[in-house]
C-alpha positions in Angstrom: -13.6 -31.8 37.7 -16.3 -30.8 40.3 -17.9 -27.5 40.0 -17.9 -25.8 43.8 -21.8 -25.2 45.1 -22.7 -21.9 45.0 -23.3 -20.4 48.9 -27.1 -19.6 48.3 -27.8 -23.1 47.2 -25.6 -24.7 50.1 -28.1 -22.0 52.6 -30.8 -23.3 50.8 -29.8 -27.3 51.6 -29.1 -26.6 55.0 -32.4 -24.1 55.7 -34.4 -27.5 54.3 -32.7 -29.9 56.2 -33.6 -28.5 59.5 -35.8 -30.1 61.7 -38.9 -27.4 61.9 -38.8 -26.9 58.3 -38.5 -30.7 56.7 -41.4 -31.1 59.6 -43.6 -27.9 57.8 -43.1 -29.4 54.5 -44.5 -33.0 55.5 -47.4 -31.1 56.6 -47.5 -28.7 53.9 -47.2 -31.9 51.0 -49.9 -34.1 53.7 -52.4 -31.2 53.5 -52.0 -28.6 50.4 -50.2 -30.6 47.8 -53.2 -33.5 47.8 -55.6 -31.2 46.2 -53.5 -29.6 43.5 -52.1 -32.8 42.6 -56.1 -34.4 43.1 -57.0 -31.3 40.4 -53.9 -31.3 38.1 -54.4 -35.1 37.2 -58.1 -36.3 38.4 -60.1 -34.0 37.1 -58.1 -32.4 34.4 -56.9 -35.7 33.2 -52.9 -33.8 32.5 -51.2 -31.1 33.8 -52.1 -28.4 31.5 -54.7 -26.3 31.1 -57.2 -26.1 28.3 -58.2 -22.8 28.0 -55.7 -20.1 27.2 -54.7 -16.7 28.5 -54.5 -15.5 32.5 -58.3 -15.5 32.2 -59.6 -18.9 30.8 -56.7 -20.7 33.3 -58.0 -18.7 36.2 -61.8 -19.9 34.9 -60.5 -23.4 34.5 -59.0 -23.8 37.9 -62.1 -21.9 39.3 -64.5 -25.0 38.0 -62.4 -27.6 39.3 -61.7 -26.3 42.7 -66.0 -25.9 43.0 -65.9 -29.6 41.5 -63.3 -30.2 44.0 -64.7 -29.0 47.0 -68.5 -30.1 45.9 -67.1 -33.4 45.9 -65.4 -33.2 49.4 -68.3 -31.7 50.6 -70.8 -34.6 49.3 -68.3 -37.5 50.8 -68.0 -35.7 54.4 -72.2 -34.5 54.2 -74.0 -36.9 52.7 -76.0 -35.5 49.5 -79.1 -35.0 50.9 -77.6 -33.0 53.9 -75.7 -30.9 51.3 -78.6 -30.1 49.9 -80.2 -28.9 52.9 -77.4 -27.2 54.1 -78.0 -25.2 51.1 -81.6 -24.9 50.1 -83.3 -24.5 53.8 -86.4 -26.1 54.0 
């Protein structure tokens, strides 16, 4: 027996299937899901969170986004021209 698909899920299918939108969400996984996915595992080493409550997540994800970006930032630069950037001579 085959259950029949419910029309909000059959909307859904066809809304992703469209050219523009399957074309957004290469872009979107090629430019946002890298980092998450680069914080959740790299630097967090799982996919939870150590800390507990809204407040210690929030101040875990706030580190490892700086780590994050530090990082980025030191591979594009260059560590000494960070460091200028930053502390003008």
């Amino acid at each position: 027996m085959c259950l029949p698909i419910a029309p909000s899920i059959t909307r859904a299918m066809e809304r992703c299937s469209t050219v523009p939108r399957s074309a957004a969400m290469r872009l979107r996984r090629s430019t946002v899901e890298h980092p998450f996915g680069t914080l959740k595992y790299r630097i967090f080493g799982h996919p939870r969170f150590l800390l507990r409550g809204l407040g210690g997540a929030q101040t875990e994800i706030s580190l490892g986004t700086m780590a994050y970006n530090l990082k980025w930032m030191i591979k594009v630069l260059g560590a000494s021209r960070l460091v200028h950037q930053i502390i003008p001579a």
